[in-house]
C-alpha positions in Angstrom: 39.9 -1.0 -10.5 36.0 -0.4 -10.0 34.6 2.7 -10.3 32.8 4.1 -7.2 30.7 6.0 -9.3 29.1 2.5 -10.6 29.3 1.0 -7.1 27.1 3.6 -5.8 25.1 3.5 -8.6 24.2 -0.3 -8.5 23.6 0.1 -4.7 20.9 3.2 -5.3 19.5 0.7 -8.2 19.3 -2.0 -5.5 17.6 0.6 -2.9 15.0 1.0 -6.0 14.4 -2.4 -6.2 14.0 -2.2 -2.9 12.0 0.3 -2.1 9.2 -0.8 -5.0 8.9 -3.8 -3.1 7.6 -1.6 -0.2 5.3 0.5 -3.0 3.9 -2.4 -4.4 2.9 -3.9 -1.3 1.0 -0.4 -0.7 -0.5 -0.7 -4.1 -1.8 -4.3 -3.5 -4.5 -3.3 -1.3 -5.4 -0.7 -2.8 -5.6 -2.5 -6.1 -7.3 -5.3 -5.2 -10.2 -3.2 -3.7 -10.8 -1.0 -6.3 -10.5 -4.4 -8.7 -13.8 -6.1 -6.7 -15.4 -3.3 -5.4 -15.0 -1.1 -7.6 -14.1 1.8 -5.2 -11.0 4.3 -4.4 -10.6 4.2 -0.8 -8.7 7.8 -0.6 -7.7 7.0 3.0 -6.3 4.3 2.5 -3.0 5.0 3.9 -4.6 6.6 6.8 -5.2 2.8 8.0 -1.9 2.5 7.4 -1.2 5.0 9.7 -3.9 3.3 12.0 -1.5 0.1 12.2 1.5 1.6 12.8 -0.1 3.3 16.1 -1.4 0.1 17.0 1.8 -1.0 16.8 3.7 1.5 18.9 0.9 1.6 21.3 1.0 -1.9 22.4 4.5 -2.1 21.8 5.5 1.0 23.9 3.0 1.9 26.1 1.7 -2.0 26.7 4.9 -3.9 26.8 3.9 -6.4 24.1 6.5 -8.3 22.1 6.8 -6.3 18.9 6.0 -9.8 17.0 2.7 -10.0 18.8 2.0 -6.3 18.5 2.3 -6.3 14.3 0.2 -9.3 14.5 -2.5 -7.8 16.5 -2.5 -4.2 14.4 -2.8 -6.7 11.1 -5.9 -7.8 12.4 -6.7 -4.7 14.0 -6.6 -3.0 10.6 -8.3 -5.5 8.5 -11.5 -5.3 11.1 -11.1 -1.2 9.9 -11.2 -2.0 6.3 -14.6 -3.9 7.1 -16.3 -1.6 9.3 -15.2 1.1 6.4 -16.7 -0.4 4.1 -20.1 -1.7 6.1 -20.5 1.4 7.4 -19.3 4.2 5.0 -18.4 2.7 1.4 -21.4 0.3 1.3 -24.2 3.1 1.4 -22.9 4.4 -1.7 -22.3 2.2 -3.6 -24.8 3.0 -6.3 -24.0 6.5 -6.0 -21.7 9.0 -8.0 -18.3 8.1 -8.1 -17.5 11.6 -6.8 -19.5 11.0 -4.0 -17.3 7.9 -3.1 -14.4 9.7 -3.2 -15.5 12.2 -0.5 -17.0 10.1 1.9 -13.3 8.0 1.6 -12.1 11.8 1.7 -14.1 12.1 5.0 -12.6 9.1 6.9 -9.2 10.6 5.9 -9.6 14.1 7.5 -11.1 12.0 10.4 -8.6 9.2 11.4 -5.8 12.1 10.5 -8.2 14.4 13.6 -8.5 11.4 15.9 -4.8 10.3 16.0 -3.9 14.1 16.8 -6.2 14.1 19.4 -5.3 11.0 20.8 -1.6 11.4 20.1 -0.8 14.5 19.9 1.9 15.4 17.0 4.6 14.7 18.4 6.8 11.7 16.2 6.9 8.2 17.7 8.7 5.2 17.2 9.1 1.5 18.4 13.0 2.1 18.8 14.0 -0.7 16.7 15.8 -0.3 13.8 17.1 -3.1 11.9 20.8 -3.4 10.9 21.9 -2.4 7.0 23.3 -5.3 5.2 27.0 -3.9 4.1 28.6 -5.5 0.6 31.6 -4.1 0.0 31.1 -0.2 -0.6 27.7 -0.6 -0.6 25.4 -0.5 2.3 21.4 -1.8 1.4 18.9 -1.0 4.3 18.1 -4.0 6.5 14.2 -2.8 7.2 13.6 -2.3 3.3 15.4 -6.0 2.3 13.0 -7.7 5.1 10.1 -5.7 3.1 11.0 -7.0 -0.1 10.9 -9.9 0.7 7.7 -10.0 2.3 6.1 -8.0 0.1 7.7 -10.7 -3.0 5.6 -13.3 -0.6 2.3 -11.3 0.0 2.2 -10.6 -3.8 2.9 -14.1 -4.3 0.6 -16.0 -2.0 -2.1 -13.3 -2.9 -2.0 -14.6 -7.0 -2.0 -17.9 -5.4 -5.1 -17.6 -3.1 -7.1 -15.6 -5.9 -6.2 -18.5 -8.7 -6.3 -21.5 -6.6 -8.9 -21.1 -4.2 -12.9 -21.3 -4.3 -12.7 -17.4 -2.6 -10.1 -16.3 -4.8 -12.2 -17.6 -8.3 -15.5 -15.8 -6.4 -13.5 -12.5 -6.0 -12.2 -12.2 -9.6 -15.4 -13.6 -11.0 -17.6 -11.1 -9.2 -14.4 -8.4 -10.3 -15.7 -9.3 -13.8 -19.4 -9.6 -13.6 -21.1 -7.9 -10.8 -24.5 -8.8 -12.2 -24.4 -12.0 -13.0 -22.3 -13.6 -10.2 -25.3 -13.5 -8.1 -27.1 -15.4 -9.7 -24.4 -17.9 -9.9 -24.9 -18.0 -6.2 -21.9 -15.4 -5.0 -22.8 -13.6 -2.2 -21.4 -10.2 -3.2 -22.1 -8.6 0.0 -19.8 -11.1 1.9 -17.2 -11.3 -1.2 -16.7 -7.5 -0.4 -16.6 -7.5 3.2 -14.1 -10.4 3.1 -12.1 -8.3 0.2 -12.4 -5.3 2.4 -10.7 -7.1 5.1 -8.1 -8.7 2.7 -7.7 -4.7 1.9 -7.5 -3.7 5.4 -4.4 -6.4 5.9 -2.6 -5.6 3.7 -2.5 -2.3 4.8 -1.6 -3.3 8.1 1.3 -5.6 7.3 2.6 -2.4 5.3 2.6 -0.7 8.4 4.6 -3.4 10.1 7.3 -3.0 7.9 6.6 0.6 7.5 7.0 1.0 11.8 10.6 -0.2 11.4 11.5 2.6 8.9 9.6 5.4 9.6 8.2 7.5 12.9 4.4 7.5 13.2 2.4 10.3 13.5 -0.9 12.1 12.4 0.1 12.7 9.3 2.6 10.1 8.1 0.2 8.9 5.7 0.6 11.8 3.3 3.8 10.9 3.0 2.5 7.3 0.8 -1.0 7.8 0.0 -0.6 10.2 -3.1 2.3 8.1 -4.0 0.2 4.7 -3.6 -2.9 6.2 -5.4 -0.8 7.4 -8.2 1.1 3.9 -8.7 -2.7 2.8 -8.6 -3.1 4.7 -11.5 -0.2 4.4 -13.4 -0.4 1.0 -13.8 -4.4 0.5 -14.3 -6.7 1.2 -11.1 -8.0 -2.4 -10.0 -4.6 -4.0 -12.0 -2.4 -5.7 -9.4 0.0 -6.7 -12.0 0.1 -3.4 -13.5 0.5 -2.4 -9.9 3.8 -4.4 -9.4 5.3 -2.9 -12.6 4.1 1.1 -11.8 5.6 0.6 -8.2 9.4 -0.7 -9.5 9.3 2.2 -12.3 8.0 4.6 -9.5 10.8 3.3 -6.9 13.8 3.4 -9.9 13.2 7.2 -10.5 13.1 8.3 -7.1 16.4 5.9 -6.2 18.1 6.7 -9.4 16.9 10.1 -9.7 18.0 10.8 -6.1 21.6 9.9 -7.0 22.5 12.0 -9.6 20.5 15.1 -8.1 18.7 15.0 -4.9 15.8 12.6 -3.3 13.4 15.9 -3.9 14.2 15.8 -7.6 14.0 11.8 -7.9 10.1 12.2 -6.9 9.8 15.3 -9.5 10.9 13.1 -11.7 8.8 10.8 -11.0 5.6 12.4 -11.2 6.6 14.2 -14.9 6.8 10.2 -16.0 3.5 9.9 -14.3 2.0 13.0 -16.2 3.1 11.8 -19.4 1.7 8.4 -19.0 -1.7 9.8 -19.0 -1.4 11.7 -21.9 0.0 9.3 -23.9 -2.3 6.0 -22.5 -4.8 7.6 -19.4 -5.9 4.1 -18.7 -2.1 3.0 -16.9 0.4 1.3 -18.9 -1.9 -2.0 -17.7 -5.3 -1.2 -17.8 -7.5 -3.5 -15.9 -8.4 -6.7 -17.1 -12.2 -8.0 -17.2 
């Protein structure tokens, strides 16, 4: 006779799987900015937050298809990540790291201002929810599997594009060298507005799959971004491998950790592992690679 104890553990180990699909796809962006350009966009989950409006906007107030409305806030988003950078990360480039980190900072406290004005505070949603997949005893959410699995494909396709592809070889060559790849004939200045964009994307198909989880509203992303910047970290800022990893540990202590005390505690958890981490190896359990 099986054990329920052991069913519902497997099932809250599946959720973790699960769930660090959905981290790691929030890490990508994040990752593969920081890895080219060499800067922490601290609001990054604020465009996010930016898609997932999109998304409900045209969706519920417009009448689009939902389809056509994730589409549009993908692109939507990704014009965002370039006009961030053109307009705000680009001017300091050479400047303090500090100072990157508030302007970023800056945007946050901004987009987070508009959307209440616009929006007000009130939580919105598309109303769709997708069904949960049922195995037994077991019950696995039908929004997180369709994440995985598209996040399993972004991450995919995105080691494919930057190791196959003449844009991909330019963006981890100018990752390595920032000096020299111009003089190889890189453009750096279009190399980081196309990464930006690739940045911006990603965020926006996170807040696809994010839309059919979670209401929207002015503050939804600090509810990822700490999480996403300290996955970031954990695994090696600018590491998108160390990234995958740092997102599955992340997800497995808050499932696990959940189940034998509460959700609250799983993210405690969590963030003493985190802690620990950087005393033992502050670089991330993968630093990044030049």
């Amino acid at each position: 006779m099986t054990n329920p104890f052991d069913i519902f553990l497997l099932e809250a180990v599946l959720n973790g799987i699960l769930l660090g699909g959905l981290l790691a796809l929030l890490a990508l962006g994040l990752n593969l900015i920081f890895g080219v350009i060499d800067v922490v966009w601290i609001c990054y989950a604020e465009l996010v937050m930016v898609g997932m409006y999109g998304i409900w906007w045209l969706h519920t107030a417009q009448g689009v298809p939902l389809p056509a409305a994730m589409l549009a806030s993908i692109g939507l988003v990704a014009v965002c990540g370039m006009l961030l950078h053109h307009y705000v990360v680009s001017p300091v480039l050479s400047a303090e790291p500090i100072n990157q980190l508030l302007v970023t900072g800056g945007v946050l406290f901004f987009l987070q201002a508009l959307a209440t004005v616009i929006f007000g505070v009130e939580f919105r949603n598309v109303g769709f929810r997708m069904p949960s997949l049922n195995l037994g005893d077991m019950s696995l959410s039908g929004s997180r599997l369709l994440a995985f699995a598209v996040a399993v494909t972004a991450i995919g396709s995105t080691w494919w594009f930057l190791r196959t592809t003449y844009l991909g070889t330019a963006i981890r060559a100018i990752s390595q060298d920032r000096s020299v790849m111009p003089l190889m004939g890189v453009n750096a200045t279009r190399i980081y507005l196309l990464t930006s964009a690739l940045g911006g994307g990603f965020a926006g198909l996170a807040a696809c799959l994010l839309v059919l989880q979670y209401d929207v509203h002015p503050a939804i992303g600090l509810s990822f971004g700490p999480l996403t910047f300290l996955i970031c970290v954990l695994g090696g800022l600018g590491n998108l491998i160390g990234g995958l990893v740092a997102a599955f540990v992340f997800a497995q202590f808050i499932s696990v950790g959940g189940f034998f005390l509460q959700i609250e505690w799983g993210y405690v958890i969590a963030f003493v592992f985190f802690i620990a981490v950087m005393f033992w190896k502050p670089e991330g359990l993968l630093s990044r690679r030049r």
